[in-house]
GULUMKE-978407 format. One record per atom (N, C-alpha, C): x, y, z; residue number from 1; residue in three letters; atom name. Coordinates in pm, 1 decimal, always signed. Each point is the difference from the previous one (the first is absolute). Layout:
x/y/z/nr/rest/atom
X/Y/Z/NUM/ala/CA
...
***
This chain:
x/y/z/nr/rest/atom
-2410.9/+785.6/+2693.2/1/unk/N
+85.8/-105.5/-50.2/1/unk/CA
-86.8/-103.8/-69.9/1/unk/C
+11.6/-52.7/-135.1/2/unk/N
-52.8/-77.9/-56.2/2/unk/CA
+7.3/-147.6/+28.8/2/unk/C
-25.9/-104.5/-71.8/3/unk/N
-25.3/-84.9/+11.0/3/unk/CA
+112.7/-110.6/-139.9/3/unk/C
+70.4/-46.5/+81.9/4/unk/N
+124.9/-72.1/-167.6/4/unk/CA
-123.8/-57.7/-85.3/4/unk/C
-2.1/+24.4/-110.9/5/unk/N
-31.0/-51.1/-157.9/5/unk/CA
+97.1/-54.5/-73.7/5/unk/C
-76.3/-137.5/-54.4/6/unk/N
+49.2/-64.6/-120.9/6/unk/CA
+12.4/+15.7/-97.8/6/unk/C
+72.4/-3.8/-79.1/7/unk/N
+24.6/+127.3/-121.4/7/unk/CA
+105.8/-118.5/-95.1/7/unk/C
-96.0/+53.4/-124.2/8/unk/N
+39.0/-118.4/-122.2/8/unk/CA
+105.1/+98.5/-92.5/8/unk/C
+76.1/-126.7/-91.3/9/unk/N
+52.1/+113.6/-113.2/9/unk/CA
-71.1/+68.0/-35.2/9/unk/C
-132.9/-65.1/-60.8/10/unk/N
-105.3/+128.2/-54.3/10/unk/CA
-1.1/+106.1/+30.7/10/unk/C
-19.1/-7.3/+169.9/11/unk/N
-34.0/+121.7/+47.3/11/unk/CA
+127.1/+66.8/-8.6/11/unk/C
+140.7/-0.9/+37.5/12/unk/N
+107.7/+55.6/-50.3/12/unk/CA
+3.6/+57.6/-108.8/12/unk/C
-9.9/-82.5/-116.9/13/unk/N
-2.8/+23.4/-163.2/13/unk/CA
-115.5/+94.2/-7.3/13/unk/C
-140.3/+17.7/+72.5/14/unk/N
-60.5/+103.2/-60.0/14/unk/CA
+26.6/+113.7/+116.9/14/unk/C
+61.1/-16.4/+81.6/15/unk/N
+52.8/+117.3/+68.6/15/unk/CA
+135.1/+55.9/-90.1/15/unk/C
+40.6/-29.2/-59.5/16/unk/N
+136.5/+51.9/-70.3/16/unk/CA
-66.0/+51.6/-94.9/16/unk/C
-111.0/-46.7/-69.5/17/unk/N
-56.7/+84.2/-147.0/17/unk/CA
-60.6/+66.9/+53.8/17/unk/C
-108.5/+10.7/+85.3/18/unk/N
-64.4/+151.9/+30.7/18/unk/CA
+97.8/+98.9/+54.8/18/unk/C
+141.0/-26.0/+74.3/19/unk/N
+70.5/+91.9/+49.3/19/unk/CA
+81.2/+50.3/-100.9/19/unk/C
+52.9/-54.5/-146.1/20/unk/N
+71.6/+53.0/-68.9/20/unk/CA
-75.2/+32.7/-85.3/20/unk/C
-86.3/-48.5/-62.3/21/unk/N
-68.6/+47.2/-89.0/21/unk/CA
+62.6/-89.5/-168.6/21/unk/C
+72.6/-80.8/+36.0/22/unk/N
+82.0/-114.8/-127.1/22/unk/CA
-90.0/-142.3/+28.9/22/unk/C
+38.9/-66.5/-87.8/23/unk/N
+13.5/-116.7/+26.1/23/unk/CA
+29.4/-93.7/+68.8/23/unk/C
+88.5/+24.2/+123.6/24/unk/N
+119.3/-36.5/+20.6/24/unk/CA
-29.3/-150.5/+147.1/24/unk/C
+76.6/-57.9/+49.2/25/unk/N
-32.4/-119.1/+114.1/25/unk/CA
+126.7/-43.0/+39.1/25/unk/C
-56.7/-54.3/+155.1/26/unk/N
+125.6/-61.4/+47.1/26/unk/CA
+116.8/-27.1/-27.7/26/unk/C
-44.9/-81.2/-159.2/27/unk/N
+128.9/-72.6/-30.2/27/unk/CA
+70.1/+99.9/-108.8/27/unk/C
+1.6/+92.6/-17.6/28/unk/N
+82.1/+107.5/-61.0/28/unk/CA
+55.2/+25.8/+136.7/28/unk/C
-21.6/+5.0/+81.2/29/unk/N
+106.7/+62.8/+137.9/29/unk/CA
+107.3/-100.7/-14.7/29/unk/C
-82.8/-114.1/+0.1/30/unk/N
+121.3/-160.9/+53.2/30/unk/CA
+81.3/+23.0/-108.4/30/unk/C
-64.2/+16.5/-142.5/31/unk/N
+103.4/-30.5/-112.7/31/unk/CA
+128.4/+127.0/+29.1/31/unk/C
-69.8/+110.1/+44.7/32/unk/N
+109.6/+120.5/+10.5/32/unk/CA
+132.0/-21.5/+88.8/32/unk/C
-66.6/-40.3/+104.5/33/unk/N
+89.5/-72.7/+172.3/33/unk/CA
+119.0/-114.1/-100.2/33/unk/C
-112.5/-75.0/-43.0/34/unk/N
+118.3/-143.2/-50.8/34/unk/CA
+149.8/+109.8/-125.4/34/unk/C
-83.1/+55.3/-52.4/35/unk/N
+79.4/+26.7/-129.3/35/unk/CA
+102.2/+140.3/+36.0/35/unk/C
-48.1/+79.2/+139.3/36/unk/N
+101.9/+74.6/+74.7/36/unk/CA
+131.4/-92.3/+50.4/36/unk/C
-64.0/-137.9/+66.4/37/unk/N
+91.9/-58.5/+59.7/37/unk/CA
+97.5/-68.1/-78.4/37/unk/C
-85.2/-85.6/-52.3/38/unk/N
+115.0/-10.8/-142.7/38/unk/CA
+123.7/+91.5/-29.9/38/unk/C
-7.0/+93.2/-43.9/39/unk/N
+36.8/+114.4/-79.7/39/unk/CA
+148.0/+16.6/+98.4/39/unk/C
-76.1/+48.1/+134.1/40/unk/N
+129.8/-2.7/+109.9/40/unk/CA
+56.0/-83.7/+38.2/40/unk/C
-42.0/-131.7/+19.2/41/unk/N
+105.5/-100.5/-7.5/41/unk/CA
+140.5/-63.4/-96.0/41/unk/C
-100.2/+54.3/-164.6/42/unk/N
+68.2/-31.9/-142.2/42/unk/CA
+115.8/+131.3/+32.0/42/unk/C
-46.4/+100.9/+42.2/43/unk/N
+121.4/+124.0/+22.4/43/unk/CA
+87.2/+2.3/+58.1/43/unk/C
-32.5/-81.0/+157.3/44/unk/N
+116.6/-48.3/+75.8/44/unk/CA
+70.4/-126.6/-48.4/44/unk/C
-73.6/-77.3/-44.6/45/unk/N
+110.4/-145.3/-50.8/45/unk/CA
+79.6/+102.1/-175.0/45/unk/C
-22.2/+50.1/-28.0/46/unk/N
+50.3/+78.2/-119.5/46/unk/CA
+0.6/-83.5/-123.0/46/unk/C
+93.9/+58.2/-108.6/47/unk/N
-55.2/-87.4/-132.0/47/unk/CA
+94.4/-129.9/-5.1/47/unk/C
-86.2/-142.9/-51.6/48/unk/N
+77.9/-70.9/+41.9/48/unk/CA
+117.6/+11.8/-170.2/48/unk/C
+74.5/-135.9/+42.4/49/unk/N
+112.7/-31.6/-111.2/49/unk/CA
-37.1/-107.7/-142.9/49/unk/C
-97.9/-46.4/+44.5/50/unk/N
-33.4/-95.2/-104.8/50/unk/CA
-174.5/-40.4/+24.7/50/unk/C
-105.1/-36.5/-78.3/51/unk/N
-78.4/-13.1/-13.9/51/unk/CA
-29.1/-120.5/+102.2/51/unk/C
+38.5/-81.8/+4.5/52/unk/N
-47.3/-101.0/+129.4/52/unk/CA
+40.3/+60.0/+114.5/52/unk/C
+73.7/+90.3/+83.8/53/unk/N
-11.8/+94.0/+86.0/53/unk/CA
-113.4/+92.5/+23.1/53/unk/C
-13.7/+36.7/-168.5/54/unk/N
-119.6/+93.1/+10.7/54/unk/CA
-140.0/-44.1/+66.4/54/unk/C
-25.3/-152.0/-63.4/55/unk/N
-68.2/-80.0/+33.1/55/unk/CA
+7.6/-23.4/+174.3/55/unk/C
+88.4/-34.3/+57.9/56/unk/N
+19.9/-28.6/+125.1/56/unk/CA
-36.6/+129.8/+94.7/56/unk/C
+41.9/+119.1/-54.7/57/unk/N
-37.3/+116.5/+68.9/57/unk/CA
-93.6/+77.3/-38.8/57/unk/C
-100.1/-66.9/-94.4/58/unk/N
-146.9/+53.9/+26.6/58/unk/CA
-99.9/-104.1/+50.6/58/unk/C
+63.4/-132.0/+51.1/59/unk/N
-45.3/-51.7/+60.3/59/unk/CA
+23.5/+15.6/+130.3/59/unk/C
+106.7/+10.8/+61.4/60/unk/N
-29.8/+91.3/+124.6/60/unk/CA
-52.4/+102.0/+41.1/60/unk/C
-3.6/+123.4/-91.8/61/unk/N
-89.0/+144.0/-16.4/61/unk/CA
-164.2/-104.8/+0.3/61/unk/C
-41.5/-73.6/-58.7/62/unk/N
-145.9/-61.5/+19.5/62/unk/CA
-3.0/-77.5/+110.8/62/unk/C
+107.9/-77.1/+92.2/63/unk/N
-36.0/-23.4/+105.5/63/unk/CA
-45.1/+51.7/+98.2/63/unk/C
+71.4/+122.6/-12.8/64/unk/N
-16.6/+124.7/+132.5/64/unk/CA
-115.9/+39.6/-20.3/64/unk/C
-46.0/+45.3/-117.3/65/unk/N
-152.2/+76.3/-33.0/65/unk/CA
-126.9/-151.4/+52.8/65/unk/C
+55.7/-159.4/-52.2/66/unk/N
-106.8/-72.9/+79.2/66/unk/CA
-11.0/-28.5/+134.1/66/unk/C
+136.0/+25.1/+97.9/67/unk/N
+32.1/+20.9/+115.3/67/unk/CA
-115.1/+66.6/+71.0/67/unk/C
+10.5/+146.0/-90.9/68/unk/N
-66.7/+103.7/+86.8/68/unk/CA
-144.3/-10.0/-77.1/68/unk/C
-71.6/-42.5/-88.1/69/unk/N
-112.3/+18.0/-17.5/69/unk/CA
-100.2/-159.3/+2.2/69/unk/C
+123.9/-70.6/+58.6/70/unk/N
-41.0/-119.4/+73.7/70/unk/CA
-151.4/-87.9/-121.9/70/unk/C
+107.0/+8.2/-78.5/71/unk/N
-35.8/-119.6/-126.1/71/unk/CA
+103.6/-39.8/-61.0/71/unk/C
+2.7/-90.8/-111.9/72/unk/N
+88.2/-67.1/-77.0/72/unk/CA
+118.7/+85.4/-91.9/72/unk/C
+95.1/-58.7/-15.6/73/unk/N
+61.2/+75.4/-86.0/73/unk/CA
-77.1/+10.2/-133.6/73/unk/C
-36.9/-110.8/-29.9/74/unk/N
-44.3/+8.2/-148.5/74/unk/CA
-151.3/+78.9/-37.7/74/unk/C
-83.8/-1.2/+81.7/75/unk/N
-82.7/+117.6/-13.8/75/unk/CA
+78.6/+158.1/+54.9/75/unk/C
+116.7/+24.1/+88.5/76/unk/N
+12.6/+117.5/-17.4/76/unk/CA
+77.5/+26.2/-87.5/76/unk/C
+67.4/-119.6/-100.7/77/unk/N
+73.2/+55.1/-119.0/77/unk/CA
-90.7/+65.9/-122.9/77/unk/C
-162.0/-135.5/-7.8/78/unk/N
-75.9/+74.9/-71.1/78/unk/CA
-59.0/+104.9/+14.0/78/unk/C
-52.7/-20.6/+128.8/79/unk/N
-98.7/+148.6/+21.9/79/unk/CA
+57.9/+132.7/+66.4/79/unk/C
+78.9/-21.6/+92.4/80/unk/N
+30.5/+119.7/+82.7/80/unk/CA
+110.3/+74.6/+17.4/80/unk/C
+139.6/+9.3/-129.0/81/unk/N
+117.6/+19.6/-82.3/81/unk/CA
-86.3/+18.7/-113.6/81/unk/C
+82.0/+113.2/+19.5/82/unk/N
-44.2/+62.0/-198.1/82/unk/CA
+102.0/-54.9/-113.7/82/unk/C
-43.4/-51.1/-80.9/83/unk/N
+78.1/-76.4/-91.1/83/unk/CA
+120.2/+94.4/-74.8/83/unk/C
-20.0/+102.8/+12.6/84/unk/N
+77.2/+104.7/-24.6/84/unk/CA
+141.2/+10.2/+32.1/84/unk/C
-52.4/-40.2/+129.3/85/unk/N
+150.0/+1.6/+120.7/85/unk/CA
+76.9/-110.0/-65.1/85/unk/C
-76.2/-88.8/+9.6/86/unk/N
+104.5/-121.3/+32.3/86/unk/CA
+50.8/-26.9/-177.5/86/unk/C
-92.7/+57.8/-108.4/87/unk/N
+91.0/+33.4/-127.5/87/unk/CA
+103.8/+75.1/-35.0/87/unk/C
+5.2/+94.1/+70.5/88/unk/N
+110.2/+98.7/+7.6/88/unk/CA
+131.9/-32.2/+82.2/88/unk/C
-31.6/-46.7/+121.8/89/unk/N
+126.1/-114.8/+46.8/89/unk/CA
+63.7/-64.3/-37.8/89/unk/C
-78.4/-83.6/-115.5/90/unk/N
+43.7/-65.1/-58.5/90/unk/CA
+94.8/+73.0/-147.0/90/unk/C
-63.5/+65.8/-13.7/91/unk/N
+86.0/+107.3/-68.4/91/unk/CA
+111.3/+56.5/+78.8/91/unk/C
+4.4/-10.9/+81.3/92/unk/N
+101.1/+57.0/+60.8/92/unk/CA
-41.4/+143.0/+75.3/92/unk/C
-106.4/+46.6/+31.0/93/unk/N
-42.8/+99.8/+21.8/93/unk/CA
-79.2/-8.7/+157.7/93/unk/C
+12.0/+136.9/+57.2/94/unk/N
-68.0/+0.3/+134.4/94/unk/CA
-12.9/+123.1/+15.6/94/unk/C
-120.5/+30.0/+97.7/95/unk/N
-38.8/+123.9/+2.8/95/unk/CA
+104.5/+69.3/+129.3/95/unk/C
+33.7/+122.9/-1.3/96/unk/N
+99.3/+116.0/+33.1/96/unk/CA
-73.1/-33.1/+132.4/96/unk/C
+72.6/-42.2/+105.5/97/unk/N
-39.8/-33.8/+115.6/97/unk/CA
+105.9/+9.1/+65.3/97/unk/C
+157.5/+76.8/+40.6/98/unk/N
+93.5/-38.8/+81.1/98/unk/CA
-48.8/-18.5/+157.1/98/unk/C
+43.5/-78.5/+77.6/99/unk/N
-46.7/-34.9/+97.0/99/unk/CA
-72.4/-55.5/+5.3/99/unk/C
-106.1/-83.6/-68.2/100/unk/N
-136.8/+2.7/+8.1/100/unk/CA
-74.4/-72.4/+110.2/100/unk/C
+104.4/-83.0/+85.4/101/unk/N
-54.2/-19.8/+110.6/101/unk/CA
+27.8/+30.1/+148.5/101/unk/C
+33.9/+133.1/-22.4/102/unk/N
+42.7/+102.6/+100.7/102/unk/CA
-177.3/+27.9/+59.7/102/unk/C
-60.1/-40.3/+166.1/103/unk/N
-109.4/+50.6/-41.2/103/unk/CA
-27.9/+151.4/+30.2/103/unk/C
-111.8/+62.8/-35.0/104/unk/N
-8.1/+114.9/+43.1/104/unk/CA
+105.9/+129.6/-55.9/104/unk/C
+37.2/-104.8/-138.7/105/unk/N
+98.7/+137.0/-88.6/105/unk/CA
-82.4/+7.0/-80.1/105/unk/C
-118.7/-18.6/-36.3/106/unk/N
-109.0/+89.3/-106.5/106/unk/CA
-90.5/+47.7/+83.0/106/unk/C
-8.7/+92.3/-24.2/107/unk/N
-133.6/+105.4/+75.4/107/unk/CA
-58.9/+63.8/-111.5/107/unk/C
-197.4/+52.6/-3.4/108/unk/N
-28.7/+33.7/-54.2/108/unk/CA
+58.7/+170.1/+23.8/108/unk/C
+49.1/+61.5/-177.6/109/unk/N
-12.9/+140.9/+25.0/109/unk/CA
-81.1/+85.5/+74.2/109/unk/C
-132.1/-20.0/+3.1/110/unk/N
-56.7/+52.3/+96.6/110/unk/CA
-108.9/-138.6/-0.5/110/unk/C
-75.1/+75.3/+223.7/111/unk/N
-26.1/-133.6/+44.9/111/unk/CA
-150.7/-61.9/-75.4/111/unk/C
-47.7/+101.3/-145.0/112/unk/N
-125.4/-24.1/-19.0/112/unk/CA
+16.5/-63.8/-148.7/112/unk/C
+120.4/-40.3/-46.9/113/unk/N
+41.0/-47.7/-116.0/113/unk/CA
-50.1/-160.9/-10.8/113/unk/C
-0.6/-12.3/-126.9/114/unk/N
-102.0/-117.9/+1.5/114/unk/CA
+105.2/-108.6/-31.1/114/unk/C
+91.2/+13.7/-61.9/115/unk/N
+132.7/-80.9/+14.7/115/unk/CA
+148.0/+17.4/+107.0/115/unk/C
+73.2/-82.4/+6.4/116/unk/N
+113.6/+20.1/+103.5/116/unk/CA
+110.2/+4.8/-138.8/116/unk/C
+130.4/+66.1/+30.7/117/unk/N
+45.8/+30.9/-103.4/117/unk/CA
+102.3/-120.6/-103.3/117/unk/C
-18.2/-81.7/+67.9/118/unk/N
+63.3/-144.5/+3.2/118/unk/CA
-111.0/-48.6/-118.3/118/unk/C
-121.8/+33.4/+68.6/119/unk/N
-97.0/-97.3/-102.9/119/unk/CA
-38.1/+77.2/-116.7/119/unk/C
-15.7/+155.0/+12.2/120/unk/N
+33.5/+108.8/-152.4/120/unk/CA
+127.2/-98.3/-111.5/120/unk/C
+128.8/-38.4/+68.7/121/unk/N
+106.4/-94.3/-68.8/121/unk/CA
-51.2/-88.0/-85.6/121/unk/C
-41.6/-75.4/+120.3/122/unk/N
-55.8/-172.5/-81.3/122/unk/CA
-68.5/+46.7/-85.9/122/unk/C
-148.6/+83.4/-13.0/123/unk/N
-114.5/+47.5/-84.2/123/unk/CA
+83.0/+23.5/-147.9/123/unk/C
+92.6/+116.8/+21.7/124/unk/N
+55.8/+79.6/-128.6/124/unk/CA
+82.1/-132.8/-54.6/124/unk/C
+74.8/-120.3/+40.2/125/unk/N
+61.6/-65.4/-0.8/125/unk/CA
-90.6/-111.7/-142.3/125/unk/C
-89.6/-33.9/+75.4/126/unk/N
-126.1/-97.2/-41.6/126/unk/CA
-53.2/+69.9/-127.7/126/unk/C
+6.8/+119.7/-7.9/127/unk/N
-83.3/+79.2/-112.8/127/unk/CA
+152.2/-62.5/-78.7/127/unk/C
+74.4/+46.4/-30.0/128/unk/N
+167.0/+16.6/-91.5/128/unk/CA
+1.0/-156.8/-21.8/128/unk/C
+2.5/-70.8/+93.8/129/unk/N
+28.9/-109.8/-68.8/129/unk/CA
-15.1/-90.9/-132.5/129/unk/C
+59.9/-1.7/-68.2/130/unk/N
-13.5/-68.1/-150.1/130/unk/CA
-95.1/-124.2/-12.2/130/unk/C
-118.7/+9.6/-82.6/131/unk/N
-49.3/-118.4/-20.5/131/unk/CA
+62.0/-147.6/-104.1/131/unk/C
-35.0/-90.4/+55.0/132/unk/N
+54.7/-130.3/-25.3/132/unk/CA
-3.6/+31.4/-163.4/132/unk/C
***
């Protein structure tokens, strides 16, 4: 049995690049987590009726994501929501999610899949979306 170690982002962030072999760090997880949560919240409140609704209910979809990643709304509107999402909402658009906060109704196809099939949605969702 070892001994607990202190362990920095660094060391996280260069544990994620030697294990994948990308670029990749922490805060691509957080941004993924925030911009999943988003996504399912914007799915369950559905599309709103008028643009200051829209407004009101992607401000609740960003409360929940700063709730749970226990920072501000306004840095998780910038950083950790994909701007994608919350343009397409505003469009009137949301990613194919019925239920979406049913938990434990996405399972990966199989258990070695690198996405859950919920988050395959959001991904294909984020690619389609129309730029500004």
């Amino acid at each position: 049995r070892g001994k607990r170690q202190s362990i920095s982002s660094d060391d996280v962030n260069a544990y994620l690049r030697e294990t994948t072999g990308r670029d990749i760090t922490a805060k691509d997880f957080r941004t993924w987590a925030g911009t999943m949560l988003a996504a399912k919240h914007l799915c369950a409140i559905g599309p709103a009726d008028s643009r200051r609704e829209a407004e009101r209910n992607v401000v609740r979809a960003i409360d929940a994501v700063a709730d749970r990643l226990g920072n501000t709304r306004a840095v998780c509107r910038k950083y950790y929501v994909h701007p994608g999402l919350v343009r397409a909402y505003f469009m009137g658009l949301t990613p194919p999610l019925p239920s979406a906060l049913v938990p434990g109704q996405y399972r990966r196809e199989h258990p070695r899949a690198a996405l859950r099939r919920d988050e395959v949605s959001v991904l294909q969702f984020l690619l389609e979306v129309p730029e500004e």
